[in-house]
C-alpha positions in Angstrom: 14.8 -1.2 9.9 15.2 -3.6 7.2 13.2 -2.2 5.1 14.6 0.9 4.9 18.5 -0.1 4.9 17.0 -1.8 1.7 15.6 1.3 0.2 19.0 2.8 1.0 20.9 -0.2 -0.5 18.6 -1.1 -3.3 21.7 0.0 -6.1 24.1 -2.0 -3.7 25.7 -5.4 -5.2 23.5 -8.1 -4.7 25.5 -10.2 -2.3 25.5 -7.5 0.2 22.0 -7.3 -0.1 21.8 -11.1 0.6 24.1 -10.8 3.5 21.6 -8.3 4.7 19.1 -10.2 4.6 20.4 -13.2 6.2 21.5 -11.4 9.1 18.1 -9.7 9.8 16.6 -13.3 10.0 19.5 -14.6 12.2 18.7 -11.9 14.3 14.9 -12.2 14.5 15.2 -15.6 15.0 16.9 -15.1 18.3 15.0 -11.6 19.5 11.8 -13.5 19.1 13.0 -17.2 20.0 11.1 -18.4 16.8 12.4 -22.0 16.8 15.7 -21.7 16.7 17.6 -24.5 17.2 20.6 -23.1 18.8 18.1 -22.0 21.7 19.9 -23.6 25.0 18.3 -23.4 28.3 21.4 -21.1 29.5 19.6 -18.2 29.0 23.5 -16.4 29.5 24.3 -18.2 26.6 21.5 -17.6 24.6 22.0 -13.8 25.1 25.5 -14.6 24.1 24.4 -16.1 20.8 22.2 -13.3 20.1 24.8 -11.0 20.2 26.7 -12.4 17.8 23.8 -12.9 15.2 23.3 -8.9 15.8 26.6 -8.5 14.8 26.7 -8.3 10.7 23.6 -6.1 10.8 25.8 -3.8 13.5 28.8 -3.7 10.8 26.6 -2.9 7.9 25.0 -0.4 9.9 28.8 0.8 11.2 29.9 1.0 7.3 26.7 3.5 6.7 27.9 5.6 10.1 31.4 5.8 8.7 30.2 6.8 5.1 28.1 9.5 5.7 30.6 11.9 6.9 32.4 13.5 3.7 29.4 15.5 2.2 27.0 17.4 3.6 23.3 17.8 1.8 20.3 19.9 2.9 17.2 18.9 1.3 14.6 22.3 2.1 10.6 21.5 1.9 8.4 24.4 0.2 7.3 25.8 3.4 11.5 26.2 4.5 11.6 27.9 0.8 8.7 30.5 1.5 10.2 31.3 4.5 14.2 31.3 3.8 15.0 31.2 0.2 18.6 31.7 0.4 20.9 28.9 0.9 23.2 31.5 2.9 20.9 31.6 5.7 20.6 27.8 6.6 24.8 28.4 7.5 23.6 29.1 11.0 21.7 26.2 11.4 24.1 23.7 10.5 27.0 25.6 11.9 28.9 24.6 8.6 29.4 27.0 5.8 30.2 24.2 3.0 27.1 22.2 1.9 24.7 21.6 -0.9 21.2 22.4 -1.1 19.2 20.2 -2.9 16.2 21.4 -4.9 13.1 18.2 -4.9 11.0 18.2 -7.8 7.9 17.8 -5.4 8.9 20.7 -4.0 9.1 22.6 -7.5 6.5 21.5 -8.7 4.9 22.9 -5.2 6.5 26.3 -5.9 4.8 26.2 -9.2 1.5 25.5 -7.8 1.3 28.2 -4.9 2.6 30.6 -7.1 -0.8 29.9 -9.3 -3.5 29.0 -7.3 -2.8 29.9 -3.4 -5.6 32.0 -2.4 -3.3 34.4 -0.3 -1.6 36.8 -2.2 1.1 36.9 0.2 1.8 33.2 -0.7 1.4 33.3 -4.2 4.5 36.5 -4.1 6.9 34.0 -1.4 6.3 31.3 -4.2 7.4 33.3 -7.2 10.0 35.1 -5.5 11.7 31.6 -4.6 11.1 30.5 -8.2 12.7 33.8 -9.5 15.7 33.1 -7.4 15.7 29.6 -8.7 15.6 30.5 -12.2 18.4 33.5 -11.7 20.7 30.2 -10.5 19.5 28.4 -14.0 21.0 31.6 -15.7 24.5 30.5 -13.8 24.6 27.3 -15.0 23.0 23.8 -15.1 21.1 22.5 -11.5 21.5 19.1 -12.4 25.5 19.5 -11.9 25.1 22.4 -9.4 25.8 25.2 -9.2 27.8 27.4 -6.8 26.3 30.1 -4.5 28.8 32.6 -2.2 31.9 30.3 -2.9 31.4 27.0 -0.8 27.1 26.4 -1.3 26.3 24.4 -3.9 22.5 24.5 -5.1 21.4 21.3 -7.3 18.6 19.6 -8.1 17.0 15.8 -8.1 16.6 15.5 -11.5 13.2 12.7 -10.7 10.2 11.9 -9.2 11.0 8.8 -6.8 10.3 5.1 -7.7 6.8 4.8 -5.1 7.0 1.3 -6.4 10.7 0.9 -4.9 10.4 2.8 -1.8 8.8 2.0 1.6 5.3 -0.1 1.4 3.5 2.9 3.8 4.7 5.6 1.5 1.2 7.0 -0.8 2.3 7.9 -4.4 -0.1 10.9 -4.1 0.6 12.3 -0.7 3.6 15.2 -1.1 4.8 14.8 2.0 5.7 10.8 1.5 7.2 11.6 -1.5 9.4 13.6 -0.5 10.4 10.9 2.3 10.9 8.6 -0.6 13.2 11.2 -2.3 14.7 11.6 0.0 15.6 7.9 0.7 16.8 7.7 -2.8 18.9 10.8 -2.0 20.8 8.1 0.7 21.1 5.4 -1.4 22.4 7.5 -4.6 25.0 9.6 -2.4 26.4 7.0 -0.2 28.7 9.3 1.5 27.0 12.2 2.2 24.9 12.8 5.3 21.4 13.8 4.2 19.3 16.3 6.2 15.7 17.0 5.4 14.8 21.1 6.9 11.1 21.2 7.2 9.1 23.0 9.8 5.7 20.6 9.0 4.9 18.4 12.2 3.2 15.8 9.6 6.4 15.6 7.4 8.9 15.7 10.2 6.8 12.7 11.9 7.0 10.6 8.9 10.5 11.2 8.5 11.4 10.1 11.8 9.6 6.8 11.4 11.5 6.7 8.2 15.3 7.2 10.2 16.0 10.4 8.4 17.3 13.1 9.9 15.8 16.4 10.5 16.1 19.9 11.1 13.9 22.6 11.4 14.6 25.9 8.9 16.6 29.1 10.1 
């Protein structure tokens, strides 16, 4: 858990940080009774105690709860692409029509792959299809910035490659899957108050997700 509210917080002042910090150590030190010295033989007190070193990790963790109402961002893998390439149909699935649908250069640079060397042809024509759409929304207007499909869908894209070296320590640099984790990570810590939903119908990628605390939803 730590590690990852880090990940999340790595831009976040670095007294808050520190706070964090000390409060995960408080609290370890009483969950695994690792020489405290407050440890009593009142073992109603001690749970007591316990409690109340849990409690500044609990209001950090209540701040990010709070914050991560306002904006809504759906973060598609390639496979969700291949098989729905139009924002408009992941309304159903989120039962909201206002949200933005962000475009990971992993998953580009997937796109860009399949539609060269897949050896199904089927595959190779989802690929360029998606990247035709993609490139009719470059005609509309930067990606970086975003840019609005059917009124209230915003389509954007990460404009990097994760930090591997600032991320979780399992996370592999070459693995696609993890770095799309670790995008998406980054995605949390750079929009602060937006809740941040990964749509991927891989079993591998959803599993390393939810070891990672990021939430999931499988495409339309």
């Amino acid at each position: 858990m730590l590690a990852i509210l880090t990940v999340i917080l790595r831009g976040a002042p670095n007294d808050l940080i520190g706070q964090l910090e000390d409060a995960d150590r408080q609290f370890r030190d009483w969950l695994e009774l690792d020489g405290s010295w407050s440890v009593t033989p009142n073992p109603v007190q001690n749970a007591q105690k316990a409690e109340a070193a849990a409690r500044p990790l609990e209001q950090i963790l209540e701040v990010l709860d709070l914050a991560s109402k306002d904006e809504l961002i759906l973060v598609p893998d390639t496979n969700s692409l291949l098989s729905a390439d139009d924002p408009i149909e992941y309304r159903q699935a989120v039962d909201n029509d206002s949200f933005v649908f962000m475009l990971l250069p992993t998953v580009l640079g997937e796109l860009d792959r399949l539609k060269v060397e897949h050896r199904n042809d089927v595959v190779r024509e989802k690929a360029r299809k998606v990247i035709t759409r993609i490139k009719g929304w470059r005609h509309q207007g930067p990606l970086a910035t975003g840019v609005v499909v059917d009124k209230s869908i915003t389509v954007k894209t990460s404009h990097s490659e994760p930090d591997m070296n600032k991320t979780l320590s399992w996370l592999d640099a070459n693995n696609r899957d993890d770095r799309i984790v670790a995008n998406i990570l980054a995605l949390q810590g750079e929009y602060a108050s937006a809740h941040v939903i990964l749509v991927s119908g891989d079993i591998n990628l959803l599993n390393k997700a939810d070891t990672a605390l990021i939430e999931t939803l499988e495409g339309p």
